[in-house]
Every structure is written in C-alpha cells, then in structure tokens.
C-alpha positions as semicolon CSV with decimal commas, in nm:
position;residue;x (nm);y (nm);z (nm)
1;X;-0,890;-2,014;-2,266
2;X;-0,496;-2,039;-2,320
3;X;-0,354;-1,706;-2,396
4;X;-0,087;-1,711;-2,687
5;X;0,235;-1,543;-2,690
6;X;0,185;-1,199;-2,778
7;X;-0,131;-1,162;-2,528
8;X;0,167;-1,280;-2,282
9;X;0,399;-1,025;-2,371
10;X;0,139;-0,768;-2,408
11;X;0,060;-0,796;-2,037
12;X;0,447;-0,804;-1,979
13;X;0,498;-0,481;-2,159
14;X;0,130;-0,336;-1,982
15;X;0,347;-0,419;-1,645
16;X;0,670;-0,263;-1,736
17;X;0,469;0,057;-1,848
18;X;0,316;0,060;-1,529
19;X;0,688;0,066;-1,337
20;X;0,772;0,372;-1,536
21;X;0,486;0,565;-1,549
22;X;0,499;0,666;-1,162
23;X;0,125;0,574;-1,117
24;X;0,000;0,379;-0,850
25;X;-0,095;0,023;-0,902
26;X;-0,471;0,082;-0,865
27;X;-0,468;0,397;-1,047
28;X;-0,280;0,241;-1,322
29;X;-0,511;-0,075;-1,347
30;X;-0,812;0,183;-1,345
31;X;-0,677;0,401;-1,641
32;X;-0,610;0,110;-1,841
33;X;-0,969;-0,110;-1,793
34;X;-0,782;-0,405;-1,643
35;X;-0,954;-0,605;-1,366
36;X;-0,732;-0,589;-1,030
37;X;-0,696;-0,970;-1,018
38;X;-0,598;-0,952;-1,383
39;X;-0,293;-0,699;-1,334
40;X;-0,177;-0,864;-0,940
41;X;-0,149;-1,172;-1,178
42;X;0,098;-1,048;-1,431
43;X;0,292;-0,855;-1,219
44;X;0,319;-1,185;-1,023
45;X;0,489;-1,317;-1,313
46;X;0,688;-1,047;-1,429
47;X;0,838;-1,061;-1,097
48;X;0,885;-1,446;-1,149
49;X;1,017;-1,354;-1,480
50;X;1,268;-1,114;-1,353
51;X;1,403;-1,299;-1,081
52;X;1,511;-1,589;-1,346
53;X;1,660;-1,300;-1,538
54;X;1,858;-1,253;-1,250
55;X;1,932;-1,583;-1,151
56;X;2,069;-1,680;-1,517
57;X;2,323;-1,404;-1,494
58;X;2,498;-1,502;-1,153
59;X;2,771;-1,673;-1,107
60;X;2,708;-2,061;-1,022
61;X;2,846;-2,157;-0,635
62;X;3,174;-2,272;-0,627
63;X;3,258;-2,150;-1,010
64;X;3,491;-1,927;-0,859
C-alpha cells in the first residue's frame, strides 16, 4: 500500500513535532502509538528531505 500525499506530510509534520517537543525518540514514538521502525523511517527521510533543502540553497562550485 502506497501512501498519498498528506499521509506523507503527516509523518513529516509527526517528525518535526517530535524535534520540538524535547522528548526522546522512543518516548515520543511511545506517546504517539507509532511502531519504532515506522518513525526511524520518516525521520530517515526528513533528514533526506532536509539535506536537499539545504543543498538547493547553496551556492553552485565555481558560481563565484
């Protein structure tokens, strides 16, 4: 099963939560019902997704 868009970016946004609230990771995955496999998955991502954040806004070699 093929998650659509929104289940995507509701796992994004379950991640970023999860950065702010100060909890552990486990703790966090505990309080929120979300299988630990499930949650090392997205944040997998989001960190994929953030480092091509990142990459877009730097300055291309030798465009100086």
């Amino acid at each position: 099963m093929r998650l659509g868009e929104n289940d995507r970016k509701a796992m994004m946004s379950m991640i970023g939560q999860w950065q702010k609230s100060g909890l552990r990771q486990k703790d966090f995955y505990q309080q929120h019902n979300i299988a630990a496999h499930v949650f090392y998955y997205w944040l997998k991502c989001f960190k994929k997704q953030q480092t091509i954040k990142v990459d877009k806004q730097l300055p291309k070699a030798g465009s100086f």
